[in-house]
SEVOGU-181560 format. One record per atom (N, C-alpha, C): x, y, z. Coordinates in steps of 0.02 Angstrom, whole numbers, plus 32768, in hexadecimal, padded with zeros to 4 digits. Layout:
BEGIN
XYZ;...
***
This chain:
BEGIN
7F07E588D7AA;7F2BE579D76C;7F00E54BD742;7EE6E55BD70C;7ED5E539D6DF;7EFDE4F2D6B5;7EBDE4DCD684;7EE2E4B5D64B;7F08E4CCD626;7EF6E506D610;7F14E536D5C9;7F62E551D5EB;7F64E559D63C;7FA8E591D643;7FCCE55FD653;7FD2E519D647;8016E4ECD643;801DE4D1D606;8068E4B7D602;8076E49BD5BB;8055E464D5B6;805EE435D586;8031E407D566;805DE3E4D59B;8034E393D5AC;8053E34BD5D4;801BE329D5D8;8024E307D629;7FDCE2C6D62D;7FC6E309D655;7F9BE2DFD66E;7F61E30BD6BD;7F85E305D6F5;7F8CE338D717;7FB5E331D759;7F9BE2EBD7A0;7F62E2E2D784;7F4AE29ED7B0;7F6BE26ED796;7F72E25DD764;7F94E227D748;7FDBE232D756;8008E260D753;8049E26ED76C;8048E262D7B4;801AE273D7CE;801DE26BD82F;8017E224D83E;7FFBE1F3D812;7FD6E1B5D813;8025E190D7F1;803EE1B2D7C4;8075E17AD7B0;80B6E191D7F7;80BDE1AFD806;80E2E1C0D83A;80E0E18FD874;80B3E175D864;80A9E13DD8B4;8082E170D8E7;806AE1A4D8DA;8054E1C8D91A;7FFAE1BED922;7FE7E1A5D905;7F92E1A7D924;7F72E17BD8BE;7F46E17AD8CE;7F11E184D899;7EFFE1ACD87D;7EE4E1B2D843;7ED9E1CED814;7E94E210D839;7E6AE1DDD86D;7E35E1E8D876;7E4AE212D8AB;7E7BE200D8D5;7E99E223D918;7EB2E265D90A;7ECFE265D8C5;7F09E2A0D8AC;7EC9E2DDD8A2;7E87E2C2D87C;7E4BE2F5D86D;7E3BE30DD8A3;7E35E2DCD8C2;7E32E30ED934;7E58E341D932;7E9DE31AD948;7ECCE356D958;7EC0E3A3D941;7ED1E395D8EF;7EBEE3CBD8D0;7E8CE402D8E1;7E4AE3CCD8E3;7DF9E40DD8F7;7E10E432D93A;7E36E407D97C;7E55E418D9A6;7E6FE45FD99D;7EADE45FD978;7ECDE49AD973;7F0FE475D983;7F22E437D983;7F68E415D9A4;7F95E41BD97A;7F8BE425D932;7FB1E413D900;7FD8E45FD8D9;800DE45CD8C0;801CE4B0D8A5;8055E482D87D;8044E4B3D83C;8077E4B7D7FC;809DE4FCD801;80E1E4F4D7EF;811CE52CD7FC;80FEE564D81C;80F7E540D866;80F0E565D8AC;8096E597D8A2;8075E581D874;8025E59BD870;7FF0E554D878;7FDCE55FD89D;7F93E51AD8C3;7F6DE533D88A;7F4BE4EFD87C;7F31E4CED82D;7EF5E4C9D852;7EBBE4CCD825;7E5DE4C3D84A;7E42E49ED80A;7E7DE474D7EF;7E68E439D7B0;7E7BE409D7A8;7E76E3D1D7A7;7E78E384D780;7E9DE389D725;7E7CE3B1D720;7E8CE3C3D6E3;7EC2E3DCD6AE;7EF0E3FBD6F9;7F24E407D6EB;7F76E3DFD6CA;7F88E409D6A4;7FB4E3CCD67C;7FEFE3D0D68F;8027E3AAD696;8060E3B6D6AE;808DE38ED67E;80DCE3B7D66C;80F2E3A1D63F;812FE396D663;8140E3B4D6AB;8188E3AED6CB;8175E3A1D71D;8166E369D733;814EE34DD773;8183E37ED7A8;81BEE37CD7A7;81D8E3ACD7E4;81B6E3DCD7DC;8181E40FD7BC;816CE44CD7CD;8131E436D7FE;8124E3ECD816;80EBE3EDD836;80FBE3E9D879;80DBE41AD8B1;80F9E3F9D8F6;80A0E3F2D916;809DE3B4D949;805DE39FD96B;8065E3AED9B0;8051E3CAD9DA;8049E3DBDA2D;809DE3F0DA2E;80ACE41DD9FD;80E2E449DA03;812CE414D9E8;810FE3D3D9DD;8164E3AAD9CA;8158E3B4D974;818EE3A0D974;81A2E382D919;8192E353D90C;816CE348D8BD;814FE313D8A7;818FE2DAD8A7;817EE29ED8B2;81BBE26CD8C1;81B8E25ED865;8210E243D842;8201E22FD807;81D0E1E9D802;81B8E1F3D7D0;8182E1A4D799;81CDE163D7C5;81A9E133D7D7;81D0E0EDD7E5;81C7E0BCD7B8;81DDE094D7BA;81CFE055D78F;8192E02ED7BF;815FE011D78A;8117E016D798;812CDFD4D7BB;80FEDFD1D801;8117DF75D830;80BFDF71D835;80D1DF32D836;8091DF0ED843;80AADEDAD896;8071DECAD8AE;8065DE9ED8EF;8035DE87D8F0;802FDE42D8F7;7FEDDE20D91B;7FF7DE1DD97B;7FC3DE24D989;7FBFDE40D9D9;7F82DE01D9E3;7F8FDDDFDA2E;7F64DDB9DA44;7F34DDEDDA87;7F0FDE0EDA60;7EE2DE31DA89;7EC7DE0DDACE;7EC9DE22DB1F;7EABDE08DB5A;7E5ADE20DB41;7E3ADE03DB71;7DFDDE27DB8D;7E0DDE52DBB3;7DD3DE79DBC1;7DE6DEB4DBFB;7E11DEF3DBE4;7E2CDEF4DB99;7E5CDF30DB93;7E2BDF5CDB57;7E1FDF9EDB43;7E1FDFBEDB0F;7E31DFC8DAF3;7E1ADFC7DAB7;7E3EDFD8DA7A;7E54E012DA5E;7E5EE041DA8A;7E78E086DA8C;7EBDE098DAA3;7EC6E0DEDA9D;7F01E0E5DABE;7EF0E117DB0F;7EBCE133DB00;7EA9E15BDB4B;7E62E139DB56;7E58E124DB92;7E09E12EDB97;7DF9E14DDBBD;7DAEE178DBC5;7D87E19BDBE6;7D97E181DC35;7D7CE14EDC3D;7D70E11BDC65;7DAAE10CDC9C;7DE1E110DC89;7E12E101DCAA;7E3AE0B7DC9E;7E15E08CDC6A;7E0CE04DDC5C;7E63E03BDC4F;7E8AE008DC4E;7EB6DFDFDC36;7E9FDFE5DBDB;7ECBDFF0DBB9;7ECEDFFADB78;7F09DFC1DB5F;7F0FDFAADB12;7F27DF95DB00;7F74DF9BDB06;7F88DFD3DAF2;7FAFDFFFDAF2;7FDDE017DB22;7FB5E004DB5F;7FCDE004DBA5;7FF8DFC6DBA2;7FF9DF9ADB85;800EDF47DB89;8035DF3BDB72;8052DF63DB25;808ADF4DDB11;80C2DF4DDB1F;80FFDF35DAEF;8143DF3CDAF9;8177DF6ADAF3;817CDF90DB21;81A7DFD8DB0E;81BADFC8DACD;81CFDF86DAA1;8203DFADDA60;81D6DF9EDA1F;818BDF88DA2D;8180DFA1DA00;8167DFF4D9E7;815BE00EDA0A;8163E063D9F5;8106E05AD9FF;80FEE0AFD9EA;80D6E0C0D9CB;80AFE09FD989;8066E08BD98D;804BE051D961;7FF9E07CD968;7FE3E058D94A;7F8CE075D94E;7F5AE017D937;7F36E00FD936;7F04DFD9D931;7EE5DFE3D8F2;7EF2DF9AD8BB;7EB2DF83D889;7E7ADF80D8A8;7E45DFAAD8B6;7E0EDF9AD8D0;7E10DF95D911;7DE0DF71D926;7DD6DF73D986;7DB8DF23D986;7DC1DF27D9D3;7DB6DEF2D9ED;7D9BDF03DA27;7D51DEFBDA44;7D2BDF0FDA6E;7D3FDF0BDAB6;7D30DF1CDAF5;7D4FDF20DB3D;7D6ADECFDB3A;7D1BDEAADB40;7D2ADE65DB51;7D45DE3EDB1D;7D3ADE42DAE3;7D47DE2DDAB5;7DA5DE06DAAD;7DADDDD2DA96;7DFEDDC9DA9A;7E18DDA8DA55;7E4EDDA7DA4E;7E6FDD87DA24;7EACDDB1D9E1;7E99DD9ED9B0;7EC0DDB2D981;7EB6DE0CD968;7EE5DE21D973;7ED5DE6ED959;7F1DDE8BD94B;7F14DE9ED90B;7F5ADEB7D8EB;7F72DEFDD8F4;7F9BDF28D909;7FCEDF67D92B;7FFEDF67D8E8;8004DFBDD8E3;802DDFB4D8A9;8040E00FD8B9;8079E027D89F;80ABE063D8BA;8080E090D877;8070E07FD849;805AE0B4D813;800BE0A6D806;7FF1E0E0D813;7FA4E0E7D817;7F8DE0DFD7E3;7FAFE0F2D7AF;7F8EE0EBD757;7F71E0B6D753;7FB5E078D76F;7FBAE040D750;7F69E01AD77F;7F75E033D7C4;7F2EE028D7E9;7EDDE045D7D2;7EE5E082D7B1;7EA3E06BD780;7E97E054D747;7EC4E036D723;7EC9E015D6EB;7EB0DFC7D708;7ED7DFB5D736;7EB9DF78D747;7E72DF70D77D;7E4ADFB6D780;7E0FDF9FD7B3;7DDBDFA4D78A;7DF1DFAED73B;7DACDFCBD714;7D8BDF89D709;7D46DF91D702;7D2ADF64D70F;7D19DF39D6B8;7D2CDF7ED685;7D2FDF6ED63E;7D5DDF3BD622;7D9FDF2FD64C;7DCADF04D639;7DBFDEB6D648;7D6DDEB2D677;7D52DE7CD679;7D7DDE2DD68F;7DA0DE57D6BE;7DC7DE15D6F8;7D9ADE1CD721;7DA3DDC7D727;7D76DDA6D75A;7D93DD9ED78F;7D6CDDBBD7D5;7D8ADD9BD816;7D56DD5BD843;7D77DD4BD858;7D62DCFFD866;7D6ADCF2D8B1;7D27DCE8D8DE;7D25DCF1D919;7D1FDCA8D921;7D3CDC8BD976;7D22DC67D99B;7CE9DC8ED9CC;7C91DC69D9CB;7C71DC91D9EC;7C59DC5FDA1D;7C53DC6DDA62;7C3BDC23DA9F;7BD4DC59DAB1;7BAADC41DA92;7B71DC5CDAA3;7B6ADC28DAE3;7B1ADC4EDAF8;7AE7DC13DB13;7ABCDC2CDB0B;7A88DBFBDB0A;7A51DBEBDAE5;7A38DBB8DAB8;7A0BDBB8DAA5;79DEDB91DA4E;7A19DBA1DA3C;7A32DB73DA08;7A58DB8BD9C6;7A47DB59D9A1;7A3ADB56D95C;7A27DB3FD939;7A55DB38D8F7;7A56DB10D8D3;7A7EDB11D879;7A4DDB54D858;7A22DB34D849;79D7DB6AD82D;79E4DBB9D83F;79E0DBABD889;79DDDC04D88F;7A2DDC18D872;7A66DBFFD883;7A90DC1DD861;7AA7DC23D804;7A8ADBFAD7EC;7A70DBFED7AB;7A6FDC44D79A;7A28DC43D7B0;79F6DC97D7B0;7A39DCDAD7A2;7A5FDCD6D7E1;7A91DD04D7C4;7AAEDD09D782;7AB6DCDBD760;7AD9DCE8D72E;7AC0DD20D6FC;7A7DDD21D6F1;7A68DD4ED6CF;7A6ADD9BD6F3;7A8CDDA3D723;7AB0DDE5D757;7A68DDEDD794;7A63DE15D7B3;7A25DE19D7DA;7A30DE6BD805;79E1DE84D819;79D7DECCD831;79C1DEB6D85D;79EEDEF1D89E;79D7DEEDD8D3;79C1DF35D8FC;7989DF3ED90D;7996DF8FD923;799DDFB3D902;7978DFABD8BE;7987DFD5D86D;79B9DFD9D866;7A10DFAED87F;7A4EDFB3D858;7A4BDF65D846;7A7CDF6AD7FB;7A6FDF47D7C1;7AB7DF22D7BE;7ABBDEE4D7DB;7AF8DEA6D7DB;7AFCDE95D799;7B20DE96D767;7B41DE66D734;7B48DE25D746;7B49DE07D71A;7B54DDA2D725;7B7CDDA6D752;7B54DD6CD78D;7B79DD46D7B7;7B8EDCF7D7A4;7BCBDCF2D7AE;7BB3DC9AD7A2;7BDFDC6ED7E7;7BBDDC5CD809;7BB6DC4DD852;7BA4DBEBD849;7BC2DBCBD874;7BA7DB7AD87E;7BCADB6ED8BE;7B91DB3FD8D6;7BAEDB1ED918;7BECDAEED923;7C27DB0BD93F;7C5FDAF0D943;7C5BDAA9D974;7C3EDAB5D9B0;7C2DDA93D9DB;7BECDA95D9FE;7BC2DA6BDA29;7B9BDA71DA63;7BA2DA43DAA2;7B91DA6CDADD;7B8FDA58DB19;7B58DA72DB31;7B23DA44DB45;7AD5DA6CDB5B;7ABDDA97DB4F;7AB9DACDDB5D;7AA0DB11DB52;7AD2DB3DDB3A;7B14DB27DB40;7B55DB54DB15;7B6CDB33DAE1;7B99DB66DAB5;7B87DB31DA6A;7BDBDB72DA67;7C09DB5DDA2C;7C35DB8BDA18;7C3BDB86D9D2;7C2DDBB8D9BA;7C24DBBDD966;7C67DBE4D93E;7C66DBC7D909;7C8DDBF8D8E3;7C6DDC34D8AC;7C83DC60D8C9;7C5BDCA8D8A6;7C94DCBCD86C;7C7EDCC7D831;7CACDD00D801;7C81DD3BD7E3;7C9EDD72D7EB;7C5FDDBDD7C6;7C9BDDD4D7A0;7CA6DDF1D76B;7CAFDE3AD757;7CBADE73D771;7C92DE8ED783;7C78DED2D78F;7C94DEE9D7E4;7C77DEBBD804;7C90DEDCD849;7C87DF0BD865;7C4EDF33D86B;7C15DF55D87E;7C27DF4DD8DE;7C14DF92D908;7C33DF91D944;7BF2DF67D95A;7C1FDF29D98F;7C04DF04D9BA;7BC3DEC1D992;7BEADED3D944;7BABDEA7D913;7BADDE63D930;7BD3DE3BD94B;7BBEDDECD941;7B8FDDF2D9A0;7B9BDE14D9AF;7B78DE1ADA0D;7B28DE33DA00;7B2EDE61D9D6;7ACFDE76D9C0;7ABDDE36D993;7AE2DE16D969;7AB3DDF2D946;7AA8DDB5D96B;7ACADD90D996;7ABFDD65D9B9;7A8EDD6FD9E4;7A93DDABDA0E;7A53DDD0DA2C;7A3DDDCCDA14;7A15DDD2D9D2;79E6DDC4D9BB;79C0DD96D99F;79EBDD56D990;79EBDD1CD994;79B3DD08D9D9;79D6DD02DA10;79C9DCFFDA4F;79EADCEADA6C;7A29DCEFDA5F;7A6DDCD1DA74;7A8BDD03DA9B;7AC5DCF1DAD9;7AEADD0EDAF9;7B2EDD1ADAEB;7B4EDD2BDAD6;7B95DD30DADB;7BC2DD37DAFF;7BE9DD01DB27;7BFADCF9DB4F;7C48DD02DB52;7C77DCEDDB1B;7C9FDCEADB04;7CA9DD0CDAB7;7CE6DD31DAB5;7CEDDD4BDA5E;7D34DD48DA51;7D40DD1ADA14;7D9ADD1DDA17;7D9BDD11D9C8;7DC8DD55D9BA;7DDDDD5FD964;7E0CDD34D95B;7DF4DD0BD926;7E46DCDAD917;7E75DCE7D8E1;7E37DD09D8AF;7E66DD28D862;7E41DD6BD863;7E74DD7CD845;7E6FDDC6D810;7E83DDC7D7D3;7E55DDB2D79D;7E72DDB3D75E;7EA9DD71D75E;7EEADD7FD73F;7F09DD4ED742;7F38DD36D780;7F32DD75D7B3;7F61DD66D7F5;7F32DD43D81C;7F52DD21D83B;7F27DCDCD87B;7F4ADCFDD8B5;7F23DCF0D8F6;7F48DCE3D931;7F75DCBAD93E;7F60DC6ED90F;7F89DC2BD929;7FA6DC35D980;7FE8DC15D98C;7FF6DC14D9CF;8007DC49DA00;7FF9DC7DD9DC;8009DCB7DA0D;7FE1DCB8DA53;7FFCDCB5DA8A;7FDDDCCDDACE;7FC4DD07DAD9;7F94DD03DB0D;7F83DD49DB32;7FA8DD87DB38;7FA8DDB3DB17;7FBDDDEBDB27;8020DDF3DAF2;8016DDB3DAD9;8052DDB1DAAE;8053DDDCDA71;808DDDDEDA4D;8095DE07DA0C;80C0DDF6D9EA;80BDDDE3D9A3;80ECDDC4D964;80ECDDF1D942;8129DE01D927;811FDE45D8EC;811BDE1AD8A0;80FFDE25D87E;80ECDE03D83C;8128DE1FD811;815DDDEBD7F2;819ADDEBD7C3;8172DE11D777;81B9DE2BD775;8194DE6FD739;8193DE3FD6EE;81B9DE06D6E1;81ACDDECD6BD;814CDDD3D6BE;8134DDC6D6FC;80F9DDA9D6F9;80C0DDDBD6F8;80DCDE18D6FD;80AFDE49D6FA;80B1DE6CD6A3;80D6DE59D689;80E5DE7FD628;80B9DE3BD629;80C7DE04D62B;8095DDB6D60D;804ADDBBD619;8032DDDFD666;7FEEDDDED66E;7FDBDE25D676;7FF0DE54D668;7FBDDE9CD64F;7FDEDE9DD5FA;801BDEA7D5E5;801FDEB4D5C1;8021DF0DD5B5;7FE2DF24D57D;7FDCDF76D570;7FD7DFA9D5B5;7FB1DF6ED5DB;7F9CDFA7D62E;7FC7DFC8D64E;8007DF9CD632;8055DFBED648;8060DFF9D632;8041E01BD5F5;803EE058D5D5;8045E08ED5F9;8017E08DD63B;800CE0BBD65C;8036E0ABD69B;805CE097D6A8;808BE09FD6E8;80D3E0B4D6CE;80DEE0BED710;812BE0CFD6E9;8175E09FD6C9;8184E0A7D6A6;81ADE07DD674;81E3E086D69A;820EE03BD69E;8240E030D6C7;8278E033D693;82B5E064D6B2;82EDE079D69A;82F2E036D66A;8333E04DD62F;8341E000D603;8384E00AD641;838ADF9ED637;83CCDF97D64F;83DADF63D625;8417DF39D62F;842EDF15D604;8424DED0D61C;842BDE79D62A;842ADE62D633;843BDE56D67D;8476DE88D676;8496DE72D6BB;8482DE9CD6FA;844EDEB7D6D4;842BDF04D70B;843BDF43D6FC;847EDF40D6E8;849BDF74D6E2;8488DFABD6AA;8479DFFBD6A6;846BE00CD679;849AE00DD652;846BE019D60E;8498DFFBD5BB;84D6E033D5B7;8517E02AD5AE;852FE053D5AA;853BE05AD554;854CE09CD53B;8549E0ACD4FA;858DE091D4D3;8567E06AD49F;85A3E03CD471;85D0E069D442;8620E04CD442;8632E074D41F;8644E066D3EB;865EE09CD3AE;8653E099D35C;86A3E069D363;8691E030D329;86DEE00DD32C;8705E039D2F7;873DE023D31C;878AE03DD2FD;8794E020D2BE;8797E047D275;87AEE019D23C;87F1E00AD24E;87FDDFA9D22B;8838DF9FD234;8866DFCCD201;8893DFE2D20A;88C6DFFED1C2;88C9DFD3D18B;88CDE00FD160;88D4DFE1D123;891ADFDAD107;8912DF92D0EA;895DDF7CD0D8;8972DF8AD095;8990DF98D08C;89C3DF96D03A;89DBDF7FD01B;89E1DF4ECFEF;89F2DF22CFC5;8A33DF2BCFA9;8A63DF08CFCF;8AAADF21CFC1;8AC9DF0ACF70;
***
């Protein structure tokens, strides 16, 4: 099934992605797969547009309806992936959570060892809206090297740095602390390039011993524990994306009291009186 033989809508990745069911990037799998079928015919496109989500069913179910878009900050362990299957057999993120928050997908990744702050969210849209690297949020590492570390050499980053002919954007990195040969710095990048702050320190001549995200943009870890999860209040999520909300799904109107608005009715003219 082509672009041309459905009615006009979004892209069926983006419908699979606001659904809470995978990524945008996951849904283009499926698809090349053969997993995916519009009114009971398997689709071999991305491209495809969809204007009525129940005609879509995935590994034979029904597309679930668009939810109201949730956000979570997650206190990532070491030791888990940032996936939902691995090859490997590995402990995954995903494996960890709380039955009620549902079905969620990851802003980005957070490496095996790697720990800390990493945000889970039920609508995929809204998850590549916030991993692009154009919207130029900064994430902000605690990093524990060993080695030399120097003010000077971390300087140097700022003007970005190549390693292995791939090309880092500004780092801006300073020594938080030192203890002999270990030192713990605070790192912030942009870009976020896989495994970028572990090669450039490598290349430094530094070890990385420790890696823990504390912000993302405007969400912090603050006191969250190991393996904990806060769902971020929707008031605080319209205040810090704002437009990015565009692309998730829009939560029913209700009225103050929760309740949806029920429809107002036309007033009654009083009668009119007569002038005796």
């Amino acid at each position: 099934m082509s672009e041309t033989s459905t009615a006009k809508g979004e892209r069926i990745a983006k419908v699979m992605a606001r659904a809470g069911l995978c990524s945008r990037r996951d849904a283009e799998r499926w698809i090349r797969d053969g997993r995916v079928k519009v009114n009971g015919q398997v689709i071999d496109t991305p491209a495809t547009l969809i204007s009525d989500p129940t005609a879509v069913e995935v590994d034979g179910k029904a597309l679930s309806a668009p939810q109201e878009a949730r956000l979570y900050r997650y206190h990532k362990p070491p030791g888990l992936v940032t996936s939902h299957k691995d090859d490997q057999g590995r402990p995954t993120v995903f494996d960890n959570l709380p039955a009620g928050i549902g079905r969620v997908v990851s802003v980005g990744r957070l490496d095996l060892n790697s720990e800390g702050l990493l945000l889970l969210t039920n609508d995929g849209g809204l998850a590549r809206e916030l991993e692009l690297p154009s919207n130029g949020w900064t994430r902000t590492y605690r990093v524990r090297v060993f080695g030399h570390v120097t003010e000077d050499m971390l300087a140097d980053l700022k003007g970005g740095a190549e390693v292995d002919g791939v090309k880092y954007a500004n780092i801006d990195a300073r020594i938080e602390k030192k203890t002999g040969r270990n030192a713990w710095l605070i790192v912030s990048l942009t870009e976020g390039k896989n495994r970028e702050i572990r090669r450039v320190m490598e290349h430094l001549g530094l070890q990385v011993n420790r890696l823990v995200r504390t912000h993302y943009g405007p969400f912090r870890l603050d006191g969250l524990e190991r393996g904990d999860t806060a769902q971020v209040p929707r008031r605080q999520m319209i205040d810090q994306l704002g437009g990015k909300l565009d692309s998730a799904a829009a939560p029913p109107k209700t009225s103050k009291k929760g309740w949806a608005k029920a429809k107002t009715k036309p007033r009654k003219k009083a009668p009119h009186k007569t002038k005796s």
